[in-house]
GUZA-497605 format. One record per residue: residue in one letter; residue number from 1; x, y, z of N, C-alpha, C, CB in turn. Coordinates in steps of 0.1 Angstrom, whole numbers, plus 5000, padded with zeros to 4 digits. Each point is the difference from the previous one (the first is absolute). Glycine has a CB too. Example, Ala and Ser with C-alpha at 12.3 -4.5 7.8 and 13.67 -1.06 7.14 Angstrom:
2
  aa    i  neast  nnorth   nup  caeast  canorth  caup  ceast  cnorth   cup  cbeast  cbnorth  cbup
   A    1   5132    4943  5078    4991     5012  5000   5009    5012  5000    4981     4988  5012
   S    2   5015    5023  4981    5009     5011  5000   4992    5011  5008    5012     4994  4978
END
This chain:
104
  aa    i  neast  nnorth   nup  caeast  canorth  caup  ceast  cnorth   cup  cbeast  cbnorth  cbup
   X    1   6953    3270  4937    4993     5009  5009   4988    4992  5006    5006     5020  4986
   X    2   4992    4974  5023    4989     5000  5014   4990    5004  5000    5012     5002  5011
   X    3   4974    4996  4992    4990     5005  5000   5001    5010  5014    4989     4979  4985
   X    4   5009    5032  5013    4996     5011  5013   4992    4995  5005    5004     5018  4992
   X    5   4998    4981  5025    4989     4995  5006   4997    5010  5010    5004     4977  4996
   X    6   4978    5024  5009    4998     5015  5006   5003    4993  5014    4980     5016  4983
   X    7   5025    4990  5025    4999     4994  5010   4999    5005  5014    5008     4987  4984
   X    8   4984    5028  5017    4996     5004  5007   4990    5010  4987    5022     4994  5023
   X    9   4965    5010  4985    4993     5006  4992   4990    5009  5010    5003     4981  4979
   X   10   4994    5031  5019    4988     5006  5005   4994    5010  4992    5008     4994  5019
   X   11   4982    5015  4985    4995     5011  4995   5002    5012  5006    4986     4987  4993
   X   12   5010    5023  5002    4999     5016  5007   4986    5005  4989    5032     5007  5008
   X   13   4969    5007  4995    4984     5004  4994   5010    5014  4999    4972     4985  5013
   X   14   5030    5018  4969    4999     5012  4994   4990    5011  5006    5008     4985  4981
   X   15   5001    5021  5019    4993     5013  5002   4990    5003  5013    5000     4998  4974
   X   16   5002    4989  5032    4988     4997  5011   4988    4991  4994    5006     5024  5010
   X   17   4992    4974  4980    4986     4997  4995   5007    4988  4987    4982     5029  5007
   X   18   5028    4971  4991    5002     4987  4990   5009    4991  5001    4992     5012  4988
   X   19   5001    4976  5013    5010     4989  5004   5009    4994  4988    4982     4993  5017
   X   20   5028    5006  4987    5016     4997  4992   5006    4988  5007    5006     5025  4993
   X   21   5003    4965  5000    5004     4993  5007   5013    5003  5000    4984     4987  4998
   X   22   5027    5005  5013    5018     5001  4999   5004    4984  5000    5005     5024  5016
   X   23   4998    4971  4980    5011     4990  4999   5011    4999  4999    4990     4996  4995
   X   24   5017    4997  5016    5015     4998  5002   5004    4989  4990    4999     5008  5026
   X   25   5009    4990  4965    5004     4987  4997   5014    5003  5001    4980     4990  4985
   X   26   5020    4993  5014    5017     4996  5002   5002    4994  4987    5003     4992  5028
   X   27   5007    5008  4963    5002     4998  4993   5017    5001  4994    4974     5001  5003
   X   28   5033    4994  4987    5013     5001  4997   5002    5005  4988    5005     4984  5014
   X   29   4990    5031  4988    5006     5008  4988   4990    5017  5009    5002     4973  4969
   X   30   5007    5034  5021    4998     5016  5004   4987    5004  4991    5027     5008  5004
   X   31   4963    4999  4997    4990     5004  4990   5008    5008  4986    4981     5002  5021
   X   32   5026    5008  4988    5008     5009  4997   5012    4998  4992    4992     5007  5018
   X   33   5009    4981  4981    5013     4996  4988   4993    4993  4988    5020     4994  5019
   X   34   4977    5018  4974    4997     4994  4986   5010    4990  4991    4988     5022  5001
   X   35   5006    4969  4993    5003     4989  4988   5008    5006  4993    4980     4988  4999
   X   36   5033    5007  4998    5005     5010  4988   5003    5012  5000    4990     4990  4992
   X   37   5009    5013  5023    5006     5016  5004   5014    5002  5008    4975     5005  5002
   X   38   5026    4981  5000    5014     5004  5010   5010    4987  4999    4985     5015  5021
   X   39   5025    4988  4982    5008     4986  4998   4997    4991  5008    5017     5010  4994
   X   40   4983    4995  5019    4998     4986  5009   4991    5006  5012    5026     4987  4995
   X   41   4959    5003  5006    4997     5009  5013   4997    4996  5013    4992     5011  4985
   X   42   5010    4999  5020    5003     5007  5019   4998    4990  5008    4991     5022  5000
   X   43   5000    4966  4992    4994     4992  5009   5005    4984  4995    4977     5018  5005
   X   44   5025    4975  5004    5007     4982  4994   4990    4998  4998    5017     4989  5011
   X   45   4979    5000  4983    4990     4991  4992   4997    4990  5014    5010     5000  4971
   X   46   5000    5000  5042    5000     4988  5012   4996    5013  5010    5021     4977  4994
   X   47   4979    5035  5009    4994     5009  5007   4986    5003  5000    5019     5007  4998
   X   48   4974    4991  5014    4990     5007  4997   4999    5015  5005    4990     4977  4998
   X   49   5000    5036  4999    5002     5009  5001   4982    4998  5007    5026     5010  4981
   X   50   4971    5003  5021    4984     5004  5003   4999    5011  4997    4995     4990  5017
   X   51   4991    5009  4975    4994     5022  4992   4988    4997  5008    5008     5010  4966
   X   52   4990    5003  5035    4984     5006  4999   4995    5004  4986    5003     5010  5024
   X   53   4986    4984  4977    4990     5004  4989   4988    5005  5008    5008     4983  4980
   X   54   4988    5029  5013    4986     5005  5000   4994    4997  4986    5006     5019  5019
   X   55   4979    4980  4989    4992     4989  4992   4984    5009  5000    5016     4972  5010
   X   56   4978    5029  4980    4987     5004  4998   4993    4992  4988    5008     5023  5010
   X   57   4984    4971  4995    4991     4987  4993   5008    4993  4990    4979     5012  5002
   X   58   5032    4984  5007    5005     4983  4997   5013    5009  4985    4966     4974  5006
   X   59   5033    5041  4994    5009     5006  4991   5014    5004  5008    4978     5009  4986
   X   60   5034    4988  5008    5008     5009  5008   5003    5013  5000    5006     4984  5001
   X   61   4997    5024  5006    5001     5012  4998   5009    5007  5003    4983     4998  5000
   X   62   5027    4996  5011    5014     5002  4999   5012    4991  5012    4988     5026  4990
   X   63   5018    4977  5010    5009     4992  5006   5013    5002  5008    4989     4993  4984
   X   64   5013    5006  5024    5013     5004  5008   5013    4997  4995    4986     4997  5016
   X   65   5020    5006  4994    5014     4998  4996   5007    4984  5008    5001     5032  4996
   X   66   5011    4963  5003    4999     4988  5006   5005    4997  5010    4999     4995  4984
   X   67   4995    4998  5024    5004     4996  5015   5007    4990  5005    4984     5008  5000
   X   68   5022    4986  5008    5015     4993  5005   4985    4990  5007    5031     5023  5007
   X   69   4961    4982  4999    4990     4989  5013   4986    5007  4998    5020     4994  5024
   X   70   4974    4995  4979    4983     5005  5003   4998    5011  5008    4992     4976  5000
   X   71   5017    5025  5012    4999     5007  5012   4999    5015  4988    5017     4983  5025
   X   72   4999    5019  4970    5001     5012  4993   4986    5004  4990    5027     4995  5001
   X   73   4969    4996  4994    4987     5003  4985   4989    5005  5013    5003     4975  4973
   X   74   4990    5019  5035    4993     5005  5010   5004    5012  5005    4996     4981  5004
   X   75   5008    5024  4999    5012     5011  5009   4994    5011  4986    5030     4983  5015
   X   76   4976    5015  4975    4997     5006  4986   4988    5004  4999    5015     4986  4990
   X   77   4978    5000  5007    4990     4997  4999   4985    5013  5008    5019     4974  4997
   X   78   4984    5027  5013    4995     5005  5014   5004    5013  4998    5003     4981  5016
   X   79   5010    5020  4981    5002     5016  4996   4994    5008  4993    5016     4995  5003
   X   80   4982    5002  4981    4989     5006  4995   4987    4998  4999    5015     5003  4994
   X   81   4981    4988  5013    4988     4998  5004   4994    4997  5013    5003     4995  4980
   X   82   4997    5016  5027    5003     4997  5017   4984    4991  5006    5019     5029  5005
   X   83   4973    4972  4988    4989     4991  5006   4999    4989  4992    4988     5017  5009
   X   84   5021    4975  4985    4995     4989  4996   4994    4982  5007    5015     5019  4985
   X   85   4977    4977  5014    4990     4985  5005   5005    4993  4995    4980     5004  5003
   X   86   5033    4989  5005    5006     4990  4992   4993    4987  5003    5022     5011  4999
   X   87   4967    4982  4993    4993     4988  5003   5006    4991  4997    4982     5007  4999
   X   88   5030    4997  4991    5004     4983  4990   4991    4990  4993    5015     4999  5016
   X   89   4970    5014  4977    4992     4994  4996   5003    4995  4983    4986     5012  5019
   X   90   5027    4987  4979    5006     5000  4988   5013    4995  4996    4986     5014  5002
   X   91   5016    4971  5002    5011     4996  5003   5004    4989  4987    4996     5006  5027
   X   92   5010    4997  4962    5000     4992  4989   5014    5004  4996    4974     4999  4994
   X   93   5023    4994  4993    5014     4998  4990   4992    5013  4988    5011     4964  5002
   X   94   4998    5042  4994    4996     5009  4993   5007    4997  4984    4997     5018  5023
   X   95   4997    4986  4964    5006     4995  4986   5001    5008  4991    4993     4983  5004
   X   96   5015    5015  4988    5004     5011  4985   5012    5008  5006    4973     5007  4989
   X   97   5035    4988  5021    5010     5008  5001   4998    5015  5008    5004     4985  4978
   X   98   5006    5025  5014    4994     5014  5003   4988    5007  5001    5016     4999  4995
   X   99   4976    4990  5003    4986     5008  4995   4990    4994  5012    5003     5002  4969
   X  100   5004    4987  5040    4993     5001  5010   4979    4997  5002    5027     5017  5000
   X  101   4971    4971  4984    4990     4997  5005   4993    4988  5009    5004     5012  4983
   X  102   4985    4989  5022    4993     4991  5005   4998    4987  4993    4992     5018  5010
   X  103   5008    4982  4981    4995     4986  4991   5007    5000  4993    4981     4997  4999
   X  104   5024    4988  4995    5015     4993  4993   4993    5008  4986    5010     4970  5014
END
């Protein structure tokens, strides 16, 4: 498995008043296919796919489902969060796998 890399990133503001972040990463595996849960999963190990994560102080808080192109995770992306500031102030390799932290 590949380090998930974010590679489109912006914010929106909960509720109106609280800032959250989204990250797109590309990476070659599904969030959604747990270890030990399935025979073979959805995704090649030579594919990359793209999720959205929503992000509230550097925690994840949930995650999309998986995308074929950036275009689509944006598109997504935008859908449930129709005002999001995509600055790309957050453009890294992300670590731990499914758990999606900032620091190795």
């Amino acid at each position: 498995m590949e380090l998930p890399q974010i590679v489109k990133s912006g914010t929106w503001l909960y509720d109106g008043t609280v800032t959250h972040e989204v990250w797109i990463t590309r990476q070659n595996f599904d969030y959604y296919d747990d270890e030990g849960y399935q025979d073979t999963p959805s995704v090649s190990p030579y594919d990359d796919i793209f999720q959205v994560l929503f992000v509230y102080e550097a925690q994840l808080r949930s995650v999309s489902q998986a995308c074929k192109s950036l275009d689509e995770a944006i598109t997504l992306a935008e859908e449930k969060c129709p005002r999001i500031v995509w600055g790309n102030h957050r453009l890294q390799s992300l670590f731990h796998g499914r758990h999606y932290k900032l620091e190795p």
